[in-house]
MARKOLVO-186284 format. One record per residue (C-alpha): residue number from 0; y negated, x negated, z negated; residue in one letter; chain. Coordinates in Angstrom, 1 decimal, decimal comma. Layout:
BEGIN
+-----+--------+--------+--------+---+---+
:   k :      v :      u :      w : r : c :
+-----+--------+--------+--------+---+---+
: NUM :      Y :      X :      Z : A : A :
...
+-----+--------+--------+--------+---+---+
***
This chain:
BEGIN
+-----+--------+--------+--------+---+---+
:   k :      v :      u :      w : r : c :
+-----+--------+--------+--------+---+---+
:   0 :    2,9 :  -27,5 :   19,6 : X : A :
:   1 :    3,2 :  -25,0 :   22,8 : X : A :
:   2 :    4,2 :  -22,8 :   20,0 : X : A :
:   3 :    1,6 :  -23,1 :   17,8 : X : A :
:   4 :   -1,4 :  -23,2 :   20,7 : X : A :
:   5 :    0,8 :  -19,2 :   21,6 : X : A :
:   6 :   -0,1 :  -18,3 :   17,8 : X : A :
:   7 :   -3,6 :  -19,2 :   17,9 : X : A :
:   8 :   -4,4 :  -17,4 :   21,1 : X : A :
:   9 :   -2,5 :  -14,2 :   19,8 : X : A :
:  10 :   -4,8 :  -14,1 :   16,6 : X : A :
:  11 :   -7,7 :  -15,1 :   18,9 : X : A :
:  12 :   -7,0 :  -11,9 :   20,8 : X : A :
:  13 :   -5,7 :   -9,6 :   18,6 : X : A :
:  14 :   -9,2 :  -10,7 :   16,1 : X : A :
:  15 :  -11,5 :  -10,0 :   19,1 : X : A :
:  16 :  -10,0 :   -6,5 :   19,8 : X : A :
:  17 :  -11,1 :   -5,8 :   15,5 : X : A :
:  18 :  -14,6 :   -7,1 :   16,2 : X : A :
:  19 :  -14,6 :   -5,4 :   19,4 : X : A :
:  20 :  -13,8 :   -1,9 :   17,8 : X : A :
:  21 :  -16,2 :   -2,7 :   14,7 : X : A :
:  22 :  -19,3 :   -3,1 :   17,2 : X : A :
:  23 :  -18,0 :    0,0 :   19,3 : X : A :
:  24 :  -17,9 :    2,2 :   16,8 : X : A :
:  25 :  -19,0 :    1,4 :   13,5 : X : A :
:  26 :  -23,0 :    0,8 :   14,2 : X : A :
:  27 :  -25,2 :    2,3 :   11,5 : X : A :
:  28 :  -28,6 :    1,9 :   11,9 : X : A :
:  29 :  -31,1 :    0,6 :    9,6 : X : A :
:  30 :  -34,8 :   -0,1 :    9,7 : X : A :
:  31 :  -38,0 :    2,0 :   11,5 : X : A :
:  32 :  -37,1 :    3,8 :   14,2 : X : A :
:  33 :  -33,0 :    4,3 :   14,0 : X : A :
:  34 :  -32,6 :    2,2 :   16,9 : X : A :
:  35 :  -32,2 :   -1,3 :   15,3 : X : A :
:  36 :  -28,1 :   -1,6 :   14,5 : X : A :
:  37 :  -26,4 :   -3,4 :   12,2 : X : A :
:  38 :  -22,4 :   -4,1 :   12,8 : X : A :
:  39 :  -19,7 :   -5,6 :   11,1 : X : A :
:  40 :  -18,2 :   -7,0 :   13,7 : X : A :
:  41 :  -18,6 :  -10,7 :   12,0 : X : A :
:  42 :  -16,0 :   -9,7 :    9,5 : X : A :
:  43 :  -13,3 :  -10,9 :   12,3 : X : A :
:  44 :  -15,6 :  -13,5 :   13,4 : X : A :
:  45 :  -15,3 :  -15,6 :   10,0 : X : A :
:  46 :  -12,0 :  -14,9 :    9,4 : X : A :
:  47 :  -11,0 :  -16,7 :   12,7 : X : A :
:  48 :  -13,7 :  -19,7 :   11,3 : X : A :
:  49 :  -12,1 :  -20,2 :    7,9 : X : A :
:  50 :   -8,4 :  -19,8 :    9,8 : X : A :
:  51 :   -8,9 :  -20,9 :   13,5 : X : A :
:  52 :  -12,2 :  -23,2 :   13,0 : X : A :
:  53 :  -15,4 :  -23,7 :   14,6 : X : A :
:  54 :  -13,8 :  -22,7 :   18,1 : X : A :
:  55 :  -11,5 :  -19,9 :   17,3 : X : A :
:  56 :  -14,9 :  -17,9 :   15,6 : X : A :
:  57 :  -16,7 :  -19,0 :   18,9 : X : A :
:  58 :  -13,6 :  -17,6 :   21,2 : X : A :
:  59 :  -13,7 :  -14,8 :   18,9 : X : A :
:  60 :  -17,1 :  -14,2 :   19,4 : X : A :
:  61 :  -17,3 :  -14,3 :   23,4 : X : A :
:  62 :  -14,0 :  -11,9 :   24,2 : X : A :
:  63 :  -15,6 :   -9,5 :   21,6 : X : A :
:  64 :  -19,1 :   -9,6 :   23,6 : X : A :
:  65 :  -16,9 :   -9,7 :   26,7 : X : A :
:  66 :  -15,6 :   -6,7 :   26,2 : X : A :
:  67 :  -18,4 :   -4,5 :   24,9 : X : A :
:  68 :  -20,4 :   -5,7 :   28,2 : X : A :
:  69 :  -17,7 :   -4,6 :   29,9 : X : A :
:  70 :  -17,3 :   -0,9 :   28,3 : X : A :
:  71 :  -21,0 :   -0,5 :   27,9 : X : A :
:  72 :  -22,7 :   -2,6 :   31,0 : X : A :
:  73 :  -24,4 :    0,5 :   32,1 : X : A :
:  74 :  -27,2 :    0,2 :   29,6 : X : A :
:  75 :  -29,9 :   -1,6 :   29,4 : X : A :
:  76 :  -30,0 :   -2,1 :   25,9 : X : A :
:  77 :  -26,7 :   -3,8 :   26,6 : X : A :
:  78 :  -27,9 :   -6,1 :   29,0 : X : A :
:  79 :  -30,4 :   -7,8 :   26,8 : X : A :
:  80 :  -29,5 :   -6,6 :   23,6 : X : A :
:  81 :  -25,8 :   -8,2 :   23,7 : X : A :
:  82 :  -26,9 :  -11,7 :   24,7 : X : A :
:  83 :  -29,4 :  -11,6 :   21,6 : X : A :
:  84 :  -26,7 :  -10,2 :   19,5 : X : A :
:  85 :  -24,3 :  -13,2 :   20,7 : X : A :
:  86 :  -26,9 :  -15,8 :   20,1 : X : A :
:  87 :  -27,9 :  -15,0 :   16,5 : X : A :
:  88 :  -24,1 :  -14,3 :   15,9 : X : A :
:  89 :  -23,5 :  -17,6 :   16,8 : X : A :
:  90 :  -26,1 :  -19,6 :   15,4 : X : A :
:  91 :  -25,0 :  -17,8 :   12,0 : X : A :
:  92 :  -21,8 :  -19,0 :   12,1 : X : A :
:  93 :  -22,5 :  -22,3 :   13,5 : X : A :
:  94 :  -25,1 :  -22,5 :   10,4 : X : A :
:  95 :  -22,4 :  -21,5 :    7,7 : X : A :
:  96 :  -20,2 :  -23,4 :    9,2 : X : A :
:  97 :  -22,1 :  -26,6 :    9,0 : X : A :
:  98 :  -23,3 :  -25,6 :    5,1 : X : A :
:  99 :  -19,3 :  -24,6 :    3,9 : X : A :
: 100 :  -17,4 :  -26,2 :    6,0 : X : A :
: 101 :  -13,9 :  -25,8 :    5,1 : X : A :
: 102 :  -13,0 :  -29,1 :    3,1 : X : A :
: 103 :  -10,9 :  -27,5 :    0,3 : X : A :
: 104 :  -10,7 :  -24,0 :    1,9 : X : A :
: 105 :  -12,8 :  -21,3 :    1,4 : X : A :
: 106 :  -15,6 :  -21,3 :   -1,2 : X : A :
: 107 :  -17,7 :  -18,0 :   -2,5 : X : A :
: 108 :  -20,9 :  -20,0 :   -3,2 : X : A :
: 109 :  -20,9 :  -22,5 :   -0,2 : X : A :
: 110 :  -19,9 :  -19,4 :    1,5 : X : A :
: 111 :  -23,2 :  -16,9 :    0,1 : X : A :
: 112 :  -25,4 :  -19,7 :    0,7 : X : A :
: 113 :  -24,2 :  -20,6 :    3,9 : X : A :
: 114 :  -24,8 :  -17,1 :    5,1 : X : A :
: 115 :  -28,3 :  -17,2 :    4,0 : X : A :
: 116 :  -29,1 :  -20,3 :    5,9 : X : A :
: 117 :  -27,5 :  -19,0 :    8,7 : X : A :
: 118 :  -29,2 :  -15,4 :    8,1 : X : A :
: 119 :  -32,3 :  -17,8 :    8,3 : X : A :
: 120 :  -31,1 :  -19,4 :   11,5 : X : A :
: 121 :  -30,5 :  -16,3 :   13,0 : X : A :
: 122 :  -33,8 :  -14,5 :   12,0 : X : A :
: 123 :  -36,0 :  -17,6 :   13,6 : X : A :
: 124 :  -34,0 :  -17,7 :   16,8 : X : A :
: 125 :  -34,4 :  -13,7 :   17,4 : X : A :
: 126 :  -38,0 :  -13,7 :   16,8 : X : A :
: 127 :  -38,7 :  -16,3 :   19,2 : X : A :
: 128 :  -36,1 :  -14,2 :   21,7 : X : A :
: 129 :  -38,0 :  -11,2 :   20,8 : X : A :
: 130 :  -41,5 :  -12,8 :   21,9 : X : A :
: 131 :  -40,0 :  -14,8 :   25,1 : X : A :
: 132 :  -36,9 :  -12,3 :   26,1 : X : A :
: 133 :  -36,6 :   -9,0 :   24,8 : X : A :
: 134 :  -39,9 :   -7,5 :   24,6 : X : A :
: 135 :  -41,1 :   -8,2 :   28,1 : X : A :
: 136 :  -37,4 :   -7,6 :   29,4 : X : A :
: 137 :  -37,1 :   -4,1 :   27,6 : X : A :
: 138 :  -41,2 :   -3,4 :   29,0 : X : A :
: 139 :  -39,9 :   -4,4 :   32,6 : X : A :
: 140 :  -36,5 :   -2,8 :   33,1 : X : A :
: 141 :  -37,0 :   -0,1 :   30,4 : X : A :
: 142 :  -40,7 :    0,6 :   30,6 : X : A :
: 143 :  -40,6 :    0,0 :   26,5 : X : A :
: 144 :  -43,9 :   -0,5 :   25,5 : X : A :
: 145 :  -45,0 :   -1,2 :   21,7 : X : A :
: 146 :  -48,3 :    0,3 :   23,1 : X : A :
: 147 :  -46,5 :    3,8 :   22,4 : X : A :
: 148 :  -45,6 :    3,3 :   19,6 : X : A :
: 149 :  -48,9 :    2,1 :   18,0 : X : A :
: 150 :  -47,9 :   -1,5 :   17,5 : X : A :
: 151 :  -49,0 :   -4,6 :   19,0 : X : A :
: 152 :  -46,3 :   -8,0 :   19,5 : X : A :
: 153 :  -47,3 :   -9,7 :   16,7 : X : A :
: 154 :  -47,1 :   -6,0 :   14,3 : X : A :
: 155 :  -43,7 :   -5,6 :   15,8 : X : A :
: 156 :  -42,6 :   -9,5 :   14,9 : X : A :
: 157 :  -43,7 :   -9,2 :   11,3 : X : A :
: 158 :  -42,7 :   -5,3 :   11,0 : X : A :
: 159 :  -39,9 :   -4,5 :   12,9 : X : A :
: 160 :  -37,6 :   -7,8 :   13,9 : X : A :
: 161 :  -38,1 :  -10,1 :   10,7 : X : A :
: 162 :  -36,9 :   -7,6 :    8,1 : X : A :
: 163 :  -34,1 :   -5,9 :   10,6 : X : A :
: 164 :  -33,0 :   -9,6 :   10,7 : X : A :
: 165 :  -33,0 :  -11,0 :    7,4 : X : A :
: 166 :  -31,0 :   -7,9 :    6,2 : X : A :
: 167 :  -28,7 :   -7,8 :    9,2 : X : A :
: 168 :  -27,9 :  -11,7 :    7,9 : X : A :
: 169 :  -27,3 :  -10,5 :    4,3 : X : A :
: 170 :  -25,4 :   -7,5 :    5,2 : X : A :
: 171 :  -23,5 :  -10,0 :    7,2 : X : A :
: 172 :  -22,8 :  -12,1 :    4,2 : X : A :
: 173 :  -22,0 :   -9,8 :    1,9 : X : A :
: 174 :  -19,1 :   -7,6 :    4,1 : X : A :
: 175 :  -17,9 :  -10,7 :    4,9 : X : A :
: 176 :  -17,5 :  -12,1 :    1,6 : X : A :
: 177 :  -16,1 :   -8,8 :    0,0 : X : A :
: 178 :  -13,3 :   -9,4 :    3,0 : X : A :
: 179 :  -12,6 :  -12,8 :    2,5 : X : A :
: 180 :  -12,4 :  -13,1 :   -1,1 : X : A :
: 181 :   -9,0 :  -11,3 :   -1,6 : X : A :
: 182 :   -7,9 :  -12,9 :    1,7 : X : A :
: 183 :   -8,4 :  -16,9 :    0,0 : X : A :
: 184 :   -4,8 :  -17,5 :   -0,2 : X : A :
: 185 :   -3,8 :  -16,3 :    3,1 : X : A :
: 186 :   -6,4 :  -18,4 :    4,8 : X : A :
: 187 :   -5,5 :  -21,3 :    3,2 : X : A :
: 188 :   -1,7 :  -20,7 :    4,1 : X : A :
: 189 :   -2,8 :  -19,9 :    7,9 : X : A :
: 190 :   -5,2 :  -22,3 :    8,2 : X : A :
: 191 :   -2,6 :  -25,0 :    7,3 : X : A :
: 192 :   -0,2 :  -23,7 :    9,8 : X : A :
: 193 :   -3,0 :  -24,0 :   12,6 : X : A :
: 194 :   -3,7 :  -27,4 :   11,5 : X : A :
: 195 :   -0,2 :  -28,7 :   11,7 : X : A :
+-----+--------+--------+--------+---+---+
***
């Protein structure tokens, strides 16, 4: 058992440093403006959810975000754009993992529309962080105003955040899936040995 608990940590660790390294430096913007980033730093994520479970994508999940805040606390965009990151990162993996949760392993179609519901999820929760959090933190601490930039809350909403969202979500879904598809049989085989 003391054995197995050693294993999972390791894998817990050694997936956070990928998703670490994905979010570092594999960013690509897309969207208005450049500055809205997609990453694929939830390829690691799901893989520790279909082999480690609910809590080893969660752990997974905070060491990554742990990290990054710790390489790149300097910025501001890091001080309220990684706990925005984290939260619709988790509420789209606690979605898919409600939808397909892993009864007979992993499945492609509970899988794609888990992701959409979760893409869902996550697009709700960061416009309403938008309205309440991110807008007035970035116009306080970063004198961001959508003034500038010709746009007004509810423009910016509709615009800029719902669209960057729901394809962020998809882009999610589909990396993932193109990762885990060939990788069935292994999680299967690891996820047993977890479980044991």
């Amino acid at each position: 058992m003391r054995q197995n608990q050693t294993k999972r940590i390791v894998l817990v660790a050694i997936l956070s440093a990928f998703s670490f390294l994905l979010i570092q430096f594999l960013q690509f913007p897309i969207g208005l403006g450049g500055f809205m980033k997609v990453d694929p730093s939830i390829v690691p994520i799901m893989l520790a959810l279909y082999v480690l479970g609910l809590r080893g994508a969660m752990s997974v999940l905070l060491m990554r975000s742990f990290v990054y805040f710790l390489f790149n606390m300097g910025q501001v965009s890091t001080i309220i754009g990684l706990p925005m990151n984290m939260a619709n990162a988790a509420l789209y993996t606690l979605v898919l993992w409600q939808f397909a949760k892993k009864v007979e392993g992993f499945n492609l179609q509970k899988f794609v529309i888990g992701g959409v519901l979760g893409t869902v999820a996550g697009t709700l929760i960061m416009l309403i962080l938008n309205y309440f959090y991110a807008i007035p933190a970035y116009e306080h601490f970063a004198n961001f105003r959508l003034s500038d930039m010709g746009l007004d809350l509810r423009t910016w909403l509709v615009v800029m955040v719902l669209p960057f969202n729901a394809a962020q979500g998809l882009v999610w879904t589909a990396i993932s899936g193109l990762v885990l598809v060939p990788m069935k049989k292994f999680m299967t085989t690891q996820s047993a040995k977890f479980a044991a």
